[in-house]
Structure formats: C-alpha cells, structure tokens
N, CA, C and O atoms as a Maestro MAE file, in Angstrom:
{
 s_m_m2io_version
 :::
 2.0.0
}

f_m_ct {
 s_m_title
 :::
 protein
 m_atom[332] {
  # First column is atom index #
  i_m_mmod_type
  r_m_x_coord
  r_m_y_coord
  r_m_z_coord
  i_m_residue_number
  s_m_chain_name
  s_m_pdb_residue_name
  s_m_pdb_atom_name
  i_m_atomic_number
  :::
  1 25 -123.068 96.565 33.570 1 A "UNK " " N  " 7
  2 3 -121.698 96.985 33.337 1 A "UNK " " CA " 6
  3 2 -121.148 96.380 32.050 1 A "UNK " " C  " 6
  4 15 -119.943 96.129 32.069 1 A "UNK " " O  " 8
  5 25 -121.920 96.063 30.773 2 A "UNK " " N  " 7
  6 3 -122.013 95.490 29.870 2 A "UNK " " CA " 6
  7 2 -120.428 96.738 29.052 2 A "UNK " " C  " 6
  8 15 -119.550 96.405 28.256 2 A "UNK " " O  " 8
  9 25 -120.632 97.859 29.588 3 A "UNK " " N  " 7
  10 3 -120.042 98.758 28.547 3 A "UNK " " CA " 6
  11 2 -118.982 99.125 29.108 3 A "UNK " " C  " 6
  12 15 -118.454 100.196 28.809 3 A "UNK " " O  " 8
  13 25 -118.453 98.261 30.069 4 A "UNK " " N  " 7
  14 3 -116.876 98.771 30.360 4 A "UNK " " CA " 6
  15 2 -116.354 97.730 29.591 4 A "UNK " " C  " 6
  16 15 -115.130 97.687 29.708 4 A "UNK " " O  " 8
  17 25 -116.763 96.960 28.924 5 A "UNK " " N  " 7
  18 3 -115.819 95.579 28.273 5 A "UNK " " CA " 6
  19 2 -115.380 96.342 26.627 5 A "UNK " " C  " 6
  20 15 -114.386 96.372 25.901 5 A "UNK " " O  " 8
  21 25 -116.376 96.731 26.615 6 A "UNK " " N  " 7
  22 3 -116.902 97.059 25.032 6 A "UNK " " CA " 6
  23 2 -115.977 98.551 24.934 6 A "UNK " " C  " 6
  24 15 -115.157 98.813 24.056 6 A "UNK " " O  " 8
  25 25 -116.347 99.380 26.037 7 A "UNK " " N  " 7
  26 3 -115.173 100.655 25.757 7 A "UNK " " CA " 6
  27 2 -113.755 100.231 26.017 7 A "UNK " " C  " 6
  28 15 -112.869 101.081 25.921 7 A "UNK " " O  " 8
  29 25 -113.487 99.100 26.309 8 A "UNK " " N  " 7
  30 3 -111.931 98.871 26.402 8 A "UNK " " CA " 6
  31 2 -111.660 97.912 25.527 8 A "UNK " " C  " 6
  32 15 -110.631 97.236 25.549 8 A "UNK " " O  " 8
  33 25 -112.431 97.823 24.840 9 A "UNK " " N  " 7
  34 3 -111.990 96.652 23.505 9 A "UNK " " CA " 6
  35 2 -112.375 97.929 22.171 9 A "UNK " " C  " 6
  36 15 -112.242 97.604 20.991 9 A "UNK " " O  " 8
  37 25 -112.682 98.853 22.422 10 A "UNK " " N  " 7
  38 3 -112.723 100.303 20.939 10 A "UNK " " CA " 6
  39 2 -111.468 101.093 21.671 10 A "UNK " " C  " 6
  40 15 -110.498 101.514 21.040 10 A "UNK " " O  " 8
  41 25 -111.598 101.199 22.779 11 A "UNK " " N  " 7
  42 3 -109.961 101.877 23.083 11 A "UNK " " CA " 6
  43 2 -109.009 101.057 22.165 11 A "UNK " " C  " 6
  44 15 -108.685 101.522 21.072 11 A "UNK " " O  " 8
  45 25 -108.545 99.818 22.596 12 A "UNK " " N  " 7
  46 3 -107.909 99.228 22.219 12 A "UNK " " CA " 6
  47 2 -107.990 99.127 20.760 12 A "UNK " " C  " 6
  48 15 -106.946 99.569 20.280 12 A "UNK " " O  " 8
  49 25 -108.707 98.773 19.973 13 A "UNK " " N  " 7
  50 3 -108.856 99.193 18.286 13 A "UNK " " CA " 6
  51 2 -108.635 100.516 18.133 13 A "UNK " " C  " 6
  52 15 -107.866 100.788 17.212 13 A "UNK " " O  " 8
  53 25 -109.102 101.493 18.796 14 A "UNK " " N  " 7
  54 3 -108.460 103.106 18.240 14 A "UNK " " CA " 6
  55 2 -107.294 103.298 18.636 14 A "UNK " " C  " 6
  56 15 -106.617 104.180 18.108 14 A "UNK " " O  " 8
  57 25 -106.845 102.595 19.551 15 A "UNK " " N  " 7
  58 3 -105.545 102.829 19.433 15 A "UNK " " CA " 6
  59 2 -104.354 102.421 18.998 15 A "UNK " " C  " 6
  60 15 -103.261 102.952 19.196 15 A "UNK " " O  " 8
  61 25 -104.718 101.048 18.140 16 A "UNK " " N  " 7
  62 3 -103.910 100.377 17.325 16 A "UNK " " CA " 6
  63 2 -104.145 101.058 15.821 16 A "UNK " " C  " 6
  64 15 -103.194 100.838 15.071 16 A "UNK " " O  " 8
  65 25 -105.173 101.803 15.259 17 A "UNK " " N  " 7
  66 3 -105.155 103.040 14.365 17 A "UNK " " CA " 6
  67 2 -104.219 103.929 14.571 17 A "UNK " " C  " 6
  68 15 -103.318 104.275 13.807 17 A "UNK " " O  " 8
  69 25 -104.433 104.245 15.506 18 A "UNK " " N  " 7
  70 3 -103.306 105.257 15.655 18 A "UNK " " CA " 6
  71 2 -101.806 105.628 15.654 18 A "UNK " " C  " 6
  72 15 -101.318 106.735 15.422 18 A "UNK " " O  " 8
  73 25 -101.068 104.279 16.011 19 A "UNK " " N  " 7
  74 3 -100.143 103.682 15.844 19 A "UNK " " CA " 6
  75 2 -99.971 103.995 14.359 19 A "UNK " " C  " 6
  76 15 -99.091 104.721 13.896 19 A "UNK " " O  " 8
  77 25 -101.130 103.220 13.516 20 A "UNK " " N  " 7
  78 3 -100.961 102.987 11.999 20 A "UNK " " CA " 6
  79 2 -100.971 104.530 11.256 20 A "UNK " " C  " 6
  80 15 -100.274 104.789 10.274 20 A "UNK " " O  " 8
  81 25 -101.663 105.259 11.749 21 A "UNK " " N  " 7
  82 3 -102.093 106.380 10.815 21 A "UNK " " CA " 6
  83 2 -101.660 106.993 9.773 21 A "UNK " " C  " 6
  84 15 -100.479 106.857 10.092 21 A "UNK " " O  " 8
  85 25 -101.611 107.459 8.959 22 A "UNK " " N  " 7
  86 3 -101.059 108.287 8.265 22 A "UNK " " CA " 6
  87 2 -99.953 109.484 8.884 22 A "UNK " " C  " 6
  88 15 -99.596 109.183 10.023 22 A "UNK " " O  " 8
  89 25 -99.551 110.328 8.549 23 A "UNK " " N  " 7
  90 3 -99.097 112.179 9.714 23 A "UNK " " CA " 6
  91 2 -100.129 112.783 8.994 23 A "UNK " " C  " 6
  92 15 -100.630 113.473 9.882 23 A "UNK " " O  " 8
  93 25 -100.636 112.946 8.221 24 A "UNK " " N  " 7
  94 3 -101.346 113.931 7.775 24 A "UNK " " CA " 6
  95 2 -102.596 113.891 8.766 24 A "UNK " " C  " 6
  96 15 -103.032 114.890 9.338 24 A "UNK " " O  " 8
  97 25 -103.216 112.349 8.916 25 A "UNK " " N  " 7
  98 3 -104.454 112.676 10.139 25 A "UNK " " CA " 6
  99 2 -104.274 112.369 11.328 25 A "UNK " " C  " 6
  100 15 -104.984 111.770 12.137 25 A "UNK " " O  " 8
  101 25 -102.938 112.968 11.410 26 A "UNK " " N  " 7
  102 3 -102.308 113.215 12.936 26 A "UNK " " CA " 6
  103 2 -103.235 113.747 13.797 26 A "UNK " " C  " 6
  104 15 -103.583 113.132 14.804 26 A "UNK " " O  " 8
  105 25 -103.731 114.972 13.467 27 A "UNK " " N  " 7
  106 3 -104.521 115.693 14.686 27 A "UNK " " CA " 6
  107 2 -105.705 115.440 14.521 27 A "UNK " " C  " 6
  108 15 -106.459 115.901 15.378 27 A "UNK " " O  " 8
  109 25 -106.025 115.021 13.935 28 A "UNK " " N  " 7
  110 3 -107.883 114.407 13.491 28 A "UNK " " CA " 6
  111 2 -107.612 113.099 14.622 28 A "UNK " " C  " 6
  112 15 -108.209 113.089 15.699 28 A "UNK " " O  " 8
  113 25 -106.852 112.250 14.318 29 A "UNK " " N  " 7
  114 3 -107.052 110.829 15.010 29 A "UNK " " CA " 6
  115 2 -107.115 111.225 16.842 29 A "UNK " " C  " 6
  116 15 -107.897 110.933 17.747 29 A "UNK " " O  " 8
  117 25 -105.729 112.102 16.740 30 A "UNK " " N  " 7
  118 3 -105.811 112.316 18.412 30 A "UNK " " CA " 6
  119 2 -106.901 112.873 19.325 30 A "UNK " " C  " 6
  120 15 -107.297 112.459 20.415 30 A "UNK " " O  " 8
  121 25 -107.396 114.240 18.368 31 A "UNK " " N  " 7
  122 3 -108.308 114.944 18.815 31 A "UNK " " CA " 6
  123 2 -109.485 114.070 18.922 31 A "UNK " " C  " 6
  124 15 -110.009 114.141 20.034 31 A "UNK " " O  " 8
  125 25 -110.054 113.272 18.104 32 A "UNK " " N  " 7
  126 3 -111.080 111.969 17.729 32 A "UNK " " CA " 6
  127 2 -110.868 111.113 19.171 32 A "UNK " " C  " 6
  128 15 -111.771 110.955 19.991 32 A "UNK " " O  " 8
  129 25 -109.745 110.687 19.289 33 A "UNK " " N  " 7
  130 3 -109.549 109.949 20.928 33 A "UNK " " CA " 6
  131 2 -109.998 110.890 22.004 33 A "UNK " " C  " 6
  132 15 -111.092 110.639 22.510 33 A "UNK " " O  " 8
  133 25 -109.528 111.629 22.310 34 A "UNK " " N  " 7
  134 3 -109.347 112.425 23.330 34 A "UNK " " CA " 6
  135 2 -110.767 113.449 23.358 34 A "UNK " " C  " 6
  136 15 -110.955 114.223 24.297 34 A "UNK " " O  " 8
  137 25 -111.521 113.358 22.444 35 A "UNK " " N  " 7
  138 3 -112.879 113.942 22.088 35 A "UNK " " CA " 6
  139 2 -113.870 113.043 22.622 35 A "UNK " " C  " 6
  140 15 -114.842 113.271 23.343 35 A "UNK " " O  " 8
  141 25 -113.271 111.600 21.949 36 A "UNK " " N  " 7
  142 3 -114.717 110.588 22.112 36 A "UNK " " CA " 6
  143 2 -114.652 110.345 23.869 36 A "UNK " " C  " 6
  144 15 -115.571 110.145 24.663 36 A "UNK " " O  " 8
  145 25 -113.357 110.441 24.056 37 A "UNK " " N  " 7
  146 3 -113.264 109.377 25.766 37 A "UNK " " CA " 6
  147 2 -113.984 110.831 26.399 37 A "UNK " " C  " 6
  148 15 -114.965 110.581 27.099 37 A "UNK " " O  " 8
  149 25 -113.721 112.004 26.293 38 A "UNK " " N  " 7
  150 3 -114.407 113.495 26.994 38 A "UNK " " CA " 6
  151 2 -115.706 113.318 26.679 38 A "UNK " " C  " 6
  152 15 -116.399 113.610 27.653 38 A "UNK " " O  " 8
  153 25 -116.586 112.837 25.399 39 A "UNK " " N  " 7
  154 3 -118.109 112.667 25.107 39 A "UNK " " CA " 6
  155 2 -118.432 111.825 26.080 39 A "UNK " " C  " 6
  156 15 -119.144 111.927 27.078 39 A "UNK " " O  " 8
  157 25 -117.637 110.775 25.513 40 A "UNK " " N  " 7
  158 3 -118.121 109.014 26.769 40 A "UNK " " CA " 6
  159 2 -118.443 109.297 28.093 40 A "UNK " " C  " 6
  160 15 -119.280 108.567 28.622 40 A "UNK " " O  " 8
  161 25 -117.842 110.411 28.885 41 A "UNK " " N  " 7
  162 3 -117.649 110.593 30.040 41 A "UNK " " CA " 6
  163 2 -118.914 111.466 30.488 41 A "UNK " " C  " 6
  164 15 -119.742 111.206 31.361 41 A "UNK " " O  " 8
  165 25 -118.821 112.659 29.577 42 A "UNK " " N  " 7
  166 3 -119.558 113.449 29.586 42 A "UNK " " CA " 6
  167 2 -121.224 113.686 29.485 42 A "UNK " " C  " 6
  168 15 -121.915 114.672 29.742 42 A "UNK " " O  " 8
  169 25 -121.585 112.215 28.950 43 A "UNK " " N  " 7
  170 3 -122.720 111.748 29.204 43 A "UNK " " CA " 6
  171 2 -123.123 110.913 27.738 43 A "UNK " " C  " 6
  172 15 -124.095 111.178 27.030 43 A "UNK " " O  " 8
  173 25 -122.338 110.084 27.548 44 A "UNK " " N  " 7
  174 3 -122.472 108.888 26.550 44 A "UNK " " CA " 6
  175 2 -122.363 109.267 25.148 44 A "UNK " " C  " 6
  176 15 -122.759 108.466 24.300 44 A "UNK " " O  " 8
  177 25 -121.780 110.605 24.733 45 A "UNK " " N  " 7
  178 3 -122.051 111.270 23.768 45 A "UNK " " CA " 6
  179 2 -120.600 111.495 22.852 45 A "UNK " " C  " 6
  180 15 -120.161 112.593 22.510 45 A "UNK " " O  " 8
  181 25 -119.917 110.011 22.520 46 A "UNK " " N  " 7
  182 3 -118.356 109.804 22.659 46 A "UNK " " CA " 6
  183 2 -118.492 110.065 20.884 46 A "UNK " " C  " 6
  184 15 -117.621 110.346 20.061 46 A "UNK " " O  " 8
  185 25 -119.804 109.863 20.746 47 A "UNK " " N  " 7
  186 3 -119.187 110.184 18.868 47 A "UNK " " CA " 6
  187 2 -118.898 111.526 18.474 47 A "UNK " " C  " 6
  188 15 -117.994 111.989 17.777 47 A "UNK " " O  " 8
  189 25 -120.211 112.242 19.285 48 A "UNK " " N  " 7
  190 3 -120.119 113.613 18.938 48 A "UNK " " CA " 6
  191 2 -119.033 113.995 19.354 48 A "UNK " " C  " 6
  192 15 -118.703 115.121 18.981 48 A "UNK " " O  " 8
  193 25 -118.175 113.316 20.167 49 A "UNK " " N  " 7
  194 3 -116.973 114.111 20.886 49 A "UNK " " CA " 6
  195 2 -115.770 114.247 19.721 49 A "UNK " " C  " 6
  196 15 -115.113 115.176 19.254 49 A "UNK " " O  " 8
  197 25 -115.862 112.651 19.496 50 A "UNK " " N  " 7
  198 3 -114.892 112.295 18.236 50 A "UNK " " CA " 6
  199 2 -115.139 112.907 17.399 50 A "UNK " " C  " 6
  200 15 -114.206 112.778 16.606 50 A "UNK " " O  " 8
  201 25 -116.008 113.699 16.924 51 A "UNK " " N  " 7
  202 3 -116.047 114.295 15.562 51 A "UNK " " CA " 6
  203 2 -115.901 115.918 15.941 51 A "UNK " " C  " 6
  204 15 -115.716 116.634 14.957 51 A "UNK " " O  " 8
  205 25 -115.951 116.477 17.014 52 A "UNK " " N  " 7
  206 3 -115.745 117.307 17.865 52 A "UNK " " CA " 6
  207 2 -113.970 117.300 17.644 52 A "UNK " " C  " 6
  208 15 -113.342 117.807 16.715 52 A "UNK " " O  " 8
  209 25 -113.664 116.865 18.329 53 A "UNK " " N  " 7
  210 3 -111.903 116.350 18.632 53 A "UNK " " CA " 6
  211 2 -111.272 116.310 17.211 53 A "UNK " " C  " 6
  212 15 -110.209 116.906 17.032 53 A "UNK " " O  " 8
  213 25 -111.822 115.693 16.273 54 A "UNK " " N  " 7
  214 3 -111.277 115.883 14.834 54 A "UNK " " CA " 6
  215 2 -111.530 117.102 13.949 54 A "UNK " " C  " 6
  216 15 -111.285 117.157 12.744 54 A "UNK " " O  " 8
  217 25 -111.899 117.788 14.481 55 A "UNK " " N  " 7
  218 3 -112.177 118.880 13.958 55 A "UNK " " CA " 6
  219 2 -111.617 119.719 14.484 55 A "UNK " " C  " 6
  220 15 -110.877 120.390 13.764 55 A "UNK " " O  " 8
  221 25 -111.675 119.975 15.540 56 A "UNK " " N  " 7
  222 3 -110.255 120.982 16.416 56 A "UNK " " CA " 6
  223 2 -108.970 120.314 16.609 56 A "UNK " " C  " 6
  224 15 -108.032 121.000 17.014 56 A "UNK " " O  " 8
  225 25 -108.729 118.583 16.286 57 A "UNK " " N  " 7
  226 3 -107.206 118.375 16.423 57 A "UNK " " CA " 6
  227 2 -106.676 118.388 15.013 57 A "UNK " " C  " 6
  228 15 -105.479 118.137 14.873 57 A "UNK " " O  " 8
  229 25 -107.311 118.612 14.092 58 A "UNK " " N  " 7
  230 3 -107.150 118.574 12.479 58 A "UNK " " CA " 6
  231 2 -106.566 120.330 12.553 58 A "UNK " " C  " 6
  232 15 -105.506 120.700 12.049 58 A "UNK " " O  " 8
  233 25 -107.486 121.186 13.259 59 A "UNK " " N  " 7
  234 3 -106.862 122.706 12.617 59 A "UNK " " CA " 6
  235 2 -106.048 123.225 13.751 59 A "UNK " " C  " 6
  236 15 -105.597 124.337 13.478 59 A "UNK " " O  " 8
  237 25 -105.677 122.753 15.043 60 A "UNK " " N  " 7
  238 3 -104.765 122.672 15.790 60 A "UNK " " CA " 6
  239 2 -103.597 122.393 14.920 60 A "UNK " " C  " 6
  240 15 -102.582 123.089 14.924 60 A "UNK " " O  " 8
  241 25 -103.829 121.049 13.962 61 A "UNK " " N  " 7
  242 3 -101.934 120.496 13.711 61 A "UNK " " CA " 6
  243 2 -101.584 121.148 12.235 61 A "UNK " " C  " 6
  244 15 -100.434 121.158 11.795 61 A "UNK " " O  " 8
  245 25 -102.846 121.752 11.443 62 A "UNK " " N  " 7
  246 3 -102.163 122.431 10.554 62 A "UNK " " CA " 6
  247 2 -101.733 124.144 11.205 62 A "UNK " " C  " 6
  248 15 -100.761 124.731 10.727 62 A "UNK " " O  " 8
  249 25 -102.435 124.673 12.115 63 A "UNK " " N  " 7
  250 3 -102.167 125.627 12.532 63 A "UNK " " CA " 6
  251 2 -100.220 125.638 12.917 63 A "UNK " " C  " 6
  252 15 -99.380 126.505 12.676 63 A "UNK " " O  " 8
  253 25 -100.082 124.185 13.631 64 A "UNK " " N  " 7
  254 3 -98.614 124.146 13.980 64 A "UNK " " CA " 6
  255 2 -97.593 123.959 12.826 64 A "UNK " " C  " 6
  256 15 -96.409 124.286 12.755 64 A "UNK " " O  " 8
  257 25 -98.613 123.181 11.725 65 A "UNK " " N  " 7
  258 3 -97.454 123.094 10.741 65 A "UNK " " CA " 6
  259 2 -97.654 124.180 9.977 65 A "UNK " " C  " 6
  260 15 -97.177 124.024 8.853 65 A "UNK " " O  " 8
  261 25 -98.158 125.189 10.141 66 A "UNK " " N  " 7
  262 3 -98.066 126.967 9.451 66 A "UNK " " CA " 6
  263 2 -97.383 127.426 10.390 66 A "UNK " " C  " 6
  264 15 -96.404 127.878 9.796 66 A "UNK " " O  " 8
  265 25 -97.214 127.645 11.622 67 A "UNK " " N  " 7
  266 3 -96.213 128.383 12.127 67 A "UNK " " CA " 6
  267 2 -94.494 127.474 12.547 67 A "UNK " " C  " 6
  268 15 -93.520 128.099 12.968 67 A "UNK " " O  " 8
  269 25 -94.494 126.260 12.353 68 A "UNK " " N  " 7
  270 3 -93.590 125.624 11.807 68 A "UNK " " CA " 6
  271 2 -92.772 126.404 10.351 68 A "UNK " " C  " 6
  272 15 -91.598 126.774 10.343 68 A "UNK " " O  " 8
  273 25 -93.315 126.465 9.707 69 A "UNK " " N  " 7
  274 3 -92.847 126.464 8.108 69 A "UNK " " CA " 6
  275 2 -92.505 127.818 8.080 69 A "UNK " " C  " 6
  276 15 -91.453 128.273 7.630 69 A "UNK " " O  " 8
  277 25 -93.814 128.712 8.785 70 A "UNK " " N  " 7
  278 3 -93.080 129.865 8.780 70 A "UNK " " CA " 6
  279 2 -91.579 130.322 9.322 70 A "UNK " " C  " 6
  280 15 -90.835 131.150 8.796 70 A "UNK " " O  " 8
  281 25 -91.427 129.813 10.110 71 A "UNK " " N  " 7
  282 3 -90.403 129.725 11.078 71 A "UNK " " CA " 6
  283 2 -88.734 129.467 10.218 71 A "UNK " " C  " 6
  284 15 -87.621 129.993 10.216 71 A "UNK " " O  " 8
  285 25 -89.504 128.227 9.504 72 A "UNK " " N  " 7
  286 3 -88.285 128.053 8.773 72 A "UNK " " CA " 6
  287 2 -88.023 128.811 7.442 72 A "UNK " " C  " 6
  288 15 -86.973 128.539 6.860 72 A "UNK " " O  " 8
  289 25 -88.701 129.555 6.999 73 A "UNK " " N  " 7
  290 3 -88.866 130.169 5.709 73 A "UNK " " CA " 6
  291 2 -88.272 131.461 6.166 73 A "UNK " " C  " 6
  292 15 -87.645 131.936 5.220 73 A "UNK " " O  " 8
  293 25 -88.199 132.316 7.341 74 A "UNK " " N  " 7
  294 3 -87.958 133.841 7.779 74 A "UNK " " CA " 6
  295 2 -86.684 133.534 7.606 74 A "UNK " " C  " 6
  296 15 -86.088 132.469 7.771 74 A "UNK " " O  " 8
  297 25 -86.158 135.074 7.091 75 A "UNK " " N  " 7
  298 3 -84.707 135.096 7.031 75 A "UNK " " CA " 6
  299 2 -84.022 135.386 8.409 75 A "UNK " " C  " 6
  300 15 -84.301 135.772 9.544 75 A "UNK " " O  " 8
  301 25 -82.569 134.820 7.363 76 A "UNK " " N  " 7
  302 3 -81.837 134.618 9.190 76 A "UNK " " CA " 6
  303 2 -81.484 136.106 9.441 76 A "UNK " " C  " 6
  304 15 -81.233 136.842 8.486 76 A "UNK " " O  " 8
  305 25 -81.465 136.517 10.618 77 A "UNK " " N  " 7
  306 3 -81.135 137.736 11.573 77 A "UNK " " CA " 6
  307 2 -79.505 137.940 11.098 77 A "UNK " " C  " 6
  308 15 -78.726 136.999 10.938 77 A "UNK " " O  " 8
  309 25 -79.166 139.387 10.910 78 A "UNK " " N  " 7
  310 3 -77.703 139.946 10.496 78 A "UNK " " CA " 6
  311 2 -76.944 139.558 12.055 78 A "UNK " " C  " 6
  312 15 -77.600 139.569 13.097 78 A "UNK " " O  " 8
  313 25 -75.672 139.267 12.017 79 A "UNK " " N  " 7
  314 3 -75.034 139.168 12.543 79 A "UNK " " CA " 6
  315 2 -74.492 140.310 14.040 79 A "UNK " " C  " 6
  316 15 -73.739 141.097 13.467 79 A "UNK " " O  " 8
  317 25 -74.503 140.509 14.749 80 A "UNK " " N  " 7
  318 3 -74.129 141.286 15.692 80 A "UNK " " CA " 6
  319 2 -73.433 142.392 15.226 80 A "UNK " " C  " 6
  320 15 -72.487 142.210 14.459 80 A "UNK " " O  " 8
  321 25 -73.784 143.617 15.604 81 A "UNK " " N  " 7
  322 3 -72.807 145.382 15.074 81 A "UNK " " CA " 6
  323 2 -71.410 145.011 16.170 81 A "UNK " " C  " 6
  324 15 -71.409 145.414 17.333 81 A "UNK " " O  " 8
  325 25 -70.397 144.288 15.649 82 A "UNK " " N  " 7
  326 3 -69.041 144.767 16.732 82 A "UNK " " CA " 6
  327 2 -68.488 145.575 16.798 82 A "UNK " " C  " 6
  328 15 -67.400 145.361 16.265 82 A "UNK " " O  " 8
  329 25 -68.611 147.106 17.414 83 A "UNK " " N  " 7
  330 3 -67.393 148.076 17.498 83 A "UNK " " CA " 6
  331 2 -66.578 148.400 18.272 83 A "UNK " " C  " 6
  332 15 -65.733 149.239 17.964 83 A "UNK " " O  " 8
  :::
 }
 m_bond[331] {
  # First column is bond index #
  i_m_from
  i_m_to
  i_m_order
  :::
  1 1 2 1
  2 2 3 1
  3 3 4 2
  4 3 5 1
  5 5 6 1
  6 6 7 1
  7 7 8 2
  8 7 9 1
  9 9 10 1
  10 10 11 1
  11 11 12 2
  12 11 13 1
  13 13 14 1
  14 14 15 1
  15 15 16 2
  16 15 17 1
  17 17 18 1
  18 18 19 1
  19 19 20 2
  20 19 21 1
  21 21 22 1
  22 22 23 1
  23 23 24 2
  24 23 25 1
  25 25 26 1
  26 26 27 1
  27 27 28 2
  28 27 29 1
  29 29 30 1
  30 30 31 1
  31 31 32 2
  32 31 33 1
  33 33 34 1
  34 34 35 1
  35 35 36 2
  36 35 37 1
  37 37 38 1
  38 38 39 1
  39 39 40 2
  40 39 41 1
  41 41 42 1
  42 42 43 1
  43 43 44 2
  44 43 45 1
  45 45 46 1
  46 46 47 1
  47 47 48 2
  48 47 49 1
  49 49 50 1
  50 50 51 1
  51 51 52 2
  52 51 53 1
  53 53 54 1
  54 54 55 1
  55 55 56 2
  56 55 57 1
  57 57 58 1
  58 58 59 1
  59 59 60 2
  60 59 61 1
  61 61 62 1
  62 62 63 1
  63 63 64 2
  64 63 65 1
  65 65 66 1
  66 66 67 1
  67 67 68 2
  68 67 69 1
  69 69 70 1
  70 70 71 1
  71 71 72 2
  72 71 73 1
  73 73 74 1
  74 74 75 1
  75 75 76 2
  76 75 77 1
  77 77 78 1
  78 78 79 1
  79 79 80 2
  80 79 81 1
  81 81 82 1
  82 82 83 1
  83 83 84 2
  84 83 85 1
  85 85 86 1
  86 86 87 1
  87 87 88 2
  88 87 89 1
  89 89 90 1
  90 90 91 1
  91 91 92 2
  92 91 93 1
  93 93 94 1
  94 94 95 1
  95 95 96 2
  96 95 97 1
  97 97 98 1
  98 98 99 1
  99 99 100 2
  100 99 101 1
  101 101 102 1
  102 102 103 1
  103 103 104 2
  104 103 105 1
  105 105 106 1
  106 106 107 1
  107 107 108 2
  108 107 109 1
  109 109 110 1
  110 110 111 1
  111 111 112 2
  112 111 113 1
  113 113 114 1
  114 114 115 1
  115 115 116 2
  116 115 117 1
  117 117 118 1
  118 118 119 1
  119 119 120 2
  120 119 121 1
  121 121 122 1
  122 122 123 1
  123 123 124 2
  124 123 125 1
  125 125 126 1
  126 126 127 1
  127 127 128 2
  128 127 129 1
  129 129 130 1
  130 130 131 1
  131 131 132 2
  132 131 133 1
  133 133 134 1
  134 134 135 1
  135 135 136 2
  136 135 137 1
  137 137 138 1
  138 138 139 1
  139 139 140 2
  140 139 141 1
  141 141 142 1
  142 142 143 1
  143 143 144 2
  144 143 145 1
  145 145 146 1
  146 146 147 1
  147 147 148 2
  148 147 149 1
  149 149 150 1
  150 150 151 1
  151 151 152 2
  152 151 153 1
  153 153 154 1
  154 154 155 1
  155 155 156 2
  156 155 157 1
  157 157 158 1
  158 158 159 1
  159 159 160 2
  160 159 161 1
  161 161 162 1
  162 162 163 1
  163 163 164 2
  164 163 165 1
  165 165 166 1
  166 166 167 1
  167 167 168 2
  168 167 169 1
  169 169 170 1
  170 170 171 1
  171 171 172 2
  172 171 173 1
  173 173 174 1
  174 174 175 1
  175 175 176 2
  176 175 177 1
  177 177 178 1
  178 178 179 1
  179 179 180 2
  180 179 181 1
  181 181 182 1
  182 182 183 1
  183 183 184 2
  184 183 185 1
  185 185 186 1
  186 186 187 1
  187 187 188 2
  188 187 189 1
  189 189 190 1
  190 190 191 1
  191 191 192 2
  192 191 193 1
  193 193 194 1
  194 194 195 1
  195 195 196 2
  196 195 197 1
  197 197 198 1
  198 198 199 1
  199 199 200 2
  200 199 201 1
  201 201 202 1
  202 202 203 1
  203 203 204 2
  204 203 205 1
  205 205 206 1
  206 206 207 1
  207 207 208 2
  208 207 209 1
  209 209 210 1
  210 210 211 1
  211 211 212 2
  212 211 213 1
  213 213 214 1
  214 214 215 1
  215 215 216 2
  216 215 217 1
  217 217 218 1
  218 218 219 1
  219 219 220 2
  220 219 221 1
  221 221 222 1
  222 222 223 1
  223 223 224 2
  224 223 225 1
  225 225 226 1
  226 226 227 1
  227 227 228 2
  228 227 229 1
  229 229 230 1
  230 230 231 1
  231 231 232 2
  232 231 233 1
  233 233 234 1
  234 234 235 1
  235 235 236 2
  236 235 237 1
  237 237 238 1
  238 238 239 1
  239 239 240 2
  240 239 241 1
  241 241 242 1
  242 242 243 1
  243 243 244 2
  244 243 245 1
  245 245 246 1
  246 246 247 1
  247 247 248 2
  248 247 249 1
  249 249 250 1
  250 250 251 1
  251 251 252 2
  252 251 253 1
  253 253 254 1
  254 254 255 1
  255 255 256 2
  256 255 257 1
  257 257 258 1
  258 258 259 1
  259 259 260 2
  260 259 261 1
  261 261 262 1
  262 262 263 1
  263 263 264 2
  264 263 265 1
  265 265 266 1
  266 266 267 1
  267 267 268 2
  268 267 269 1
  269 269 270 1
  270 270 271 1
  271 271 272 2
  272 271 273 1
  273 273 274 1
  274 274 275 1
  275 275 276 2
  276 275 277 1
  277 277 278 1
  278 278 279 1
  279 279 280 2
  280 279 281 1
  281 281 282 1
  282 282 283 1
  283 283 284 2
  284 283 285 1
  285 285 286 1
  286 286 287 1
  287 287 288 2
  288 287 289 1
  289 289 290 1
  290 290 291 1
  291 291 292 2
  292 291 293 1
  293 293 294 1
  294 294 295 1
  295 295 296 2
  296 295 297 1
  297 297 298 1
  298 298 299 1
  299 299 300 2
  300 299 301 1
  301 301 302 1
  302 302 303 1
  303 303 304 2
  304 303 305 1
  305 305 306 1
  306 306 307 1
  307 307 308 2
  308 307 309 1
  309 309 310 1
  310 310 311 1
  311 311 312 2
  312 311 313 1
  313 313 314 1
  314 314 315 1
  315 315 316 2
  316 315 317 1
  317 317 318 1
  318 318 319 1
  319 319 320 2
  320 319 321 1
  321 321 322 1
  322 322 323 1
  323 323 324 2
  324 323 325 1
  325 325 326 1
  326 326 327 1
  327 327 328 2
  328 327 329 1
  329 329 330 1
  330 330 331 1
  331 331 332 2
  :::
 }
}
C-alpha cells in the first residue's frame, strides 16, 4: 500500500498548481486532474489520463470562451412593436 501515500502527496502538489495557474491553462490543468485520478483508477494509467484530460479540458474552455464572446459581440435585439 506503498501508493496511497505517494497519490496523496501528487494530489496535494497538483493541487496547489492549480490554485497557482495561469486562466489561460484553466482547462488543461483541470481536465489533467480529473483525467489522471480517472487513469489512476482505471488501471494505473493516470498519465495517459492527464494528458487525455488536457487535451479535452484545453478545447472544452476555449470552446466556452468562443461562445462566451460570441454572445457578447451579437447585437442587441430591437425593442418590443407597442401598438
């Protein structure tokens, strides 16, 4: 049981990264967590997960910040016809 010490002491370092991060590798870092702990689980395979997870949480958060921007860029809607 050598590797429950060791996965809760890299939790704990990835998640004090994360805290720190940049926003830009917002969805890389999360997806990277939430990738590696799904590999780890999944049969010890927590890197491939992490690099898995950063790669779909990277085009997940620009996907949101394109339909973000769009959002704010559309013109505003005419006002109600009162007759």
């Amino acid at each position: 049981m050598k590797s429950a010490p060791l996965f809760a002491a890299m939790t704990l370092a990835l998640s004090s990264l994360v805290a720190s991060a940049p926003a830009e590798a917002e969805g890389c870092i999360k997806g990277a967590l939430v990738g590696g702990v799904a590999g780890h689980d999944a049969g010890h395979r927590g890197v491939l997960g992490a690099l898995g997870g950063c790669v779909v949480g990277q085009r997940l958060a620009n996907e949101k910040d394109k339909d973000q921007g769009a959002a704010e860029n559309a013109p505003p809607s005419p006002p109600p016809n009162r007759q």
